[in-house]
Each structure stands twice: as C-alpha cells, then as structure tokens.
KOLMARVO-288433 format. One line per 4 residues: their letters; for each residue x, z, y of C-alpha. Coordinates in steps of 0.1 Angstrom, whole numbers, m for minus. Each point is the difference from the previous one (the first is absolute). Layout:
N
a = X/Z/Y; ...
This chain:
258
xxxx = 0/0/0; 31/9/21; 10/m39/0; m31/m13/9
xxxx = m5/23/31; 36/m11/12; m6/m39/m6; m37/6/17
xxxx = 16/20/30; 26/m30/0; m21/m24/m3; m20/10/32
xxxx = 32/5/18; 14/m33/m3; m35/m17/6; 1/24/38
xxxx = 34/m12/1; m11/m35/m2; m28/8/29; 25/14/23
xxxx = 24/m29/0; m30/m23/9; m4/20/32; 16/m27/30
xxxx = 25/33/7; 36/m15/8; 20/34/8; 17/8/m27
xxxx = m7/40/5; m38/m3/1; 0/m22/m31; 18/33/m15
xxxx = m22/22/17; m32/m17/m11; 14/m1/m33; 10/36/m4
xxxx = m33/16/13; m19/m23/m20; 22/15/m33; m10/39/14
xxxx = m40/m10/2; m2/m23/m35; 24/32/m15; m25/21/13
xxxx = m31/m9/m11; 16/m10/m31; 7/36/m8; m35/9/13
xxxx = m14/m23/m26; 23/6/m25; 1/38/m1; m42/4/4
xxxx = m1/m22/m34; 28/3/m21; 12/35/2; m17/30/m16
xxxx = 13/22/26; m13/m17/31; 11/23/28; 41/1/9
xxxx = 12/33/1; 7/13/34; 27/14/18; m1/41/2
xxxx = 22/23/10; 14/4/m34; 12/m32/m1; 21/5/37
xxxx = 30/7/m21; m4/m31/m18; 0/m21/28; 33/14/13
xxxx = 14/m6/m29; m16/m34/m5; 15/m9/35; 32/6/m11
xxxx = m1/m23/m33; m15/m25/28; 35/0/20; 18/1/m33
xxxx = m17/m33/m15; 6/m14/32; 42/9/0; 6/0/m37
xxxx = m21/m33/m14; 31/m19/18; 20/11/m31; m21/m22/m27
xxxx = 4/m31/26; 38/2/m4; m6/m2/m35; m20/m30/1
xxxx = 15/m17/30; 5/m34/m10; m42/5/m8; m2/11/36
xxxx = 15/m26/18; m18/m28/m18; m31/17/10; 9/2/36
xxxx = 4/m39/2; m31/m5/m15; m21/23/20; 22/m22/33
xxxx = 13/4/31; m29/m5/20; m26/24/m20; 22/25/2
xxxx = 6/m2/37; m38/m6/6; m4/34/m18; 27/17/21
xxxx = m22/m9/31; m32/17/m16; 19/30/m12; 10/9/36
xxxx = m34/m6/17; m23/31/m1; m26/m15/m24; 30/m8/m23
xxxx = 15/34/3; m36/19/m7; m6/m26/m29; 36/3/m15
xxxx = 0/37/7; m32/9/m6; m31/m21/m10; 15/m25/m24
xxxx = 23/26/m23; m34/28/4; m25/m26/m17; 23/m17/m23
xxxx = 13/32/m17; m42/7/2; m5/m27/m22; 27/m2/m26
xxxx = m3/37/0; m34/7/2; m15/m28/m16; 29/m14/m22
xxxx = 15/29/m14; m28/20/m1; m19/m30/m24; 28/1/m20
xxxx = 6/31/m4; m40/5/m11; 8/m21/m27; 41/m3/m12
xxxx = 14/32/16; 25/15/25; 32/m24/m11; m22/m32/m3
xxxx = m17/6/34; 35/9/16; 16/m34/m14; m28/m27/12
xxxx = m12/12/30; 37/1/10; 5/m36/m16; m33/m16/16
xxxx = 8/18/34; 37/m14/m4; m9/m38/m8; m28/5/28
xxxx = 29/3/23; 6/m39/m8; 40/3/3; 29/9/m17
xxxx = 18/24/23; m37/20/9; m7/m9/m41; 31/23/m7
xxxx = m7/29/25; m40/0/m3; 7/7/m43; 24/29/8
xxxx = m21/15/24; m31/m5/m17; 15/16/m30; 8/32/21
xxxx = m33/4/14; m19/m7/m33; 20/28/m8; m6/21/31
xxxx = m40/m6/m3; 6/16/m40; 16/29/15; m24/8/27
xxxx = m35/m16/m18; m1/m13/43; m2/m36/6; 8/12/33
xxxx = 32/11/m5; 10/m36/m6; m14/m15/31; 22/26/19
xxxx = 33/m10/m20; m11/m38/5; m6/9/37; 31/19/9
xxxx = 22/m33/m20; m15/m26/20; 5/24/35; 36/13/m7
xxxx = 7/m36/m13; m16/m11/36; 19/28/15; 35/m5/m19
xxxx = 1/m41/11; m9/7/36; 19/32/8; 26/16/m29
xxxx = 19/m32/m13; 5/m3/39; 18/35/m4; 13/3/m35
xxxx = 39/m9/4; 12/6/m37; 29/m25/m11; 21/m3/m28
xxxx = m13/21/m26; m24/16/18; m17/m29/3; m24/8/m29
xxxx = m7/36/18; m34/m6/4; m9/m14/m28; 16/30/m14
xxxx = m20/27/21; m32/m17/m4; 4/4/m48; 8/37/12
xxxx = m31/2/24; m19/m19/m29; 10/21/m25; m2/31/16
xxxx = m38/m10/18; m10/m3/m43; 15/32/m10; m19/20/28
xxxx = m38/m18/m7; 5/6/m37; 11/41/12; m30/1/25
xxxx = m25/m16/m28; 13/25/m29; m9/27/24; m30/m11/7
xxxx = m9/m6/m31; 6/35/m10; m17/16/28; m29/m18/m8
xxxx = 4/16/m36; 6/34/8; m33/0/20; m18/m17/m30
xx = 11/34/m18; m8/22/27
C-alpha cells in the first residue's frame, strides 16, 4: 500500500508540475517559487487525504512538554546530518560529480537565486522539509509500519523520500537522513520529532552556506574539522534522545505501578 500512496502522491506532483510550467512566467525564481509552494499545498492535502483513510490511528501525536527534551536533542542530530553527511559524499565522489553535471549549471544557479529570497528561505527552512518529513513520516512510514514493522518502515520511507529528491547528490543525503529520523520517530513514537530534525538540517544547512563556510578557516588537515564535529554532534544528539526516551519510558512505568 506504501508504493501505491508514493506513486499516487508522485503522480499528482508531476502532473502540478506540468501545470506550473505552462504558466507564461519567464523569471527563473518565480517558476521555483510557484513550483515549490505548489509541492507544500499538493503534500499537504496529500497527507490530509492520506492519513483520514489509510491510517488506523488518524490523529498525529502532538508536541507536549514531555517531548521538549526531544526536540533539543532532535535539533542537535539536525546540525549533525547537516556537517557529517559530507563524509559518505567523499566516499562516493566520483557519483557526486556526475550528478552535479546532470542536475547543470544553470538549475543550480536558478536554485541559488530562490534559496536566498524570503519565500525560498521560509520554504527551504521551513514549509517544504515540515510537510515532506509529514508525509513520508506520517503517512509512509506510519503505512508501513501498520503492516511490515519498524525496520521495513525505516528503509522505504527513507528510499522513496531519497529517490523523491530526483538526484544523486540529494539521493545520497535524503537516504542517510531519512534513516536517522525513521529512527528518531522509533525512539520518540513523535512524527514530530522528525520534522524538527528535518527543519533544523535544511536551516543550519541554509545558515552554514550563507554565514559559517564564510568563517570556517580550517586547512590542511583540519580541513575535514567539520565534517568531524558535525559525526560527534550526530552521535552525541542519538545517544541523548535514546537517554531522555529510556527515562521517559520508565517514569511512565513507575506511575503505572503507583
């Protein structure tokens, strides 16, 4: 059932995509704008659809004050994804390169533009990593998972959302970090907690481009600093939610008993 919602829900996407490019728009940055917001609303109600007939738990569960502590934590994994997927690139950089040729020159200096114009920033930041991580996690996972379990829900919601991404270099990235927070919504039982580590990935990675690799000056073999202190970040953001879950969980039991 899993497939069918993705290749439905890609379907409709590339059909709006289709719709868009037929609009007489000849700036590149509002043919990206028109196309990003029209992802957010068909993602939306896509999950509204989805979720009110396919899951047997309709409602998402919220965001309480137990869960605070989570989201610290979740913020943290955020910043390491964004520092420490660099590692698997170097591994598969020939893969990388290839893939940036293909994607070209132009689109990616057409997406550059849109990144650093406010709707692009509150889409990149914001909207587009909230509803995505929504869907695949929400609606994806949580399908599978109904069915096939926690390590088959984990593997092709983070496979679907990574081929979604329709590159290499993102295909690489979106699988690792999909991975993590298939993991992270285990832990927690939040779908929520994933949106935040989505969120806080596509912001820092905003963040990083604009302001830190402006100010990082590591050379030689320092060079790989970051990508060094975001696996410790990463690492260390994993250990913490799994500490702040297991005591959860056991308060929760010690008041069962009370």
């Amino acid at each position: 059932m899993e497939l069918v919602i993705w290749v439905v829900f890609e379907t409709i996407c590339v059909l709006a995509h289709l719709l868009m490019s037929m609009i007489p728009v000849s700036d590149p940055v509002w043919v990206w704008t028109l196309s990003a917001y029209s992802q957010v609303f068909i993602t939306l109600i896509s999950i509204y659809i989805f979720r009110s007939y396919l899951c047997k738990e309709p409602a998402l569960c919220s965001l309480g004050r137990k869960e605070l502590k989570y989201c610290v934590w979740a913020a943290v994994i955020g910043v390491g994804i964004c520092l420490g997927h660099r590692a698997l690139l170097l591994f598969f950089w020939d893969f990388v390169e290839k893939s940036l040729r293909d994607i070209g020159g132009v689109s990616i200096s057409n997406n550059a533009v849109f990144v650093n114009t406010l709707p692009g920033i509150l889409y990149t930041a914001l909207l587009g990593p909230a509803t995505e991580d929504i869907f695949y996690r929400g609606v994806i996972f949580h399908v599978a998972r109904q069915r096939w379990g926690n390590l088959y829900a984990v593997l092709i919601s983070s496979l679907l959302f990574a081929i979604w991404h329709l590159n290499g270099v993102q295909f690489i990235s979106a699988l690792f970090m999909g991975v993590i927070i298939g993991y992270a919504v285990i832990l927690t039982d939040n779908v929520y907690i994933g949106v935040v580590i989505h969120v806080v990935n596509n912001a820092f990675s905003l963040f990083n481009g604009a302001v830190l690799n402006k100010l990082w000056d590591f050379e030689g073999s320092f060079a790989f600093a970051p990508i060094g202190i975001g696996i410790l970040l990463l690492v260390f953001g994993i250990l913490m939610l799994q500490r702040e879950t297991r005591k959860v969980a056991w308060r929760i039991s010690a008041e069962k008993e009370q």
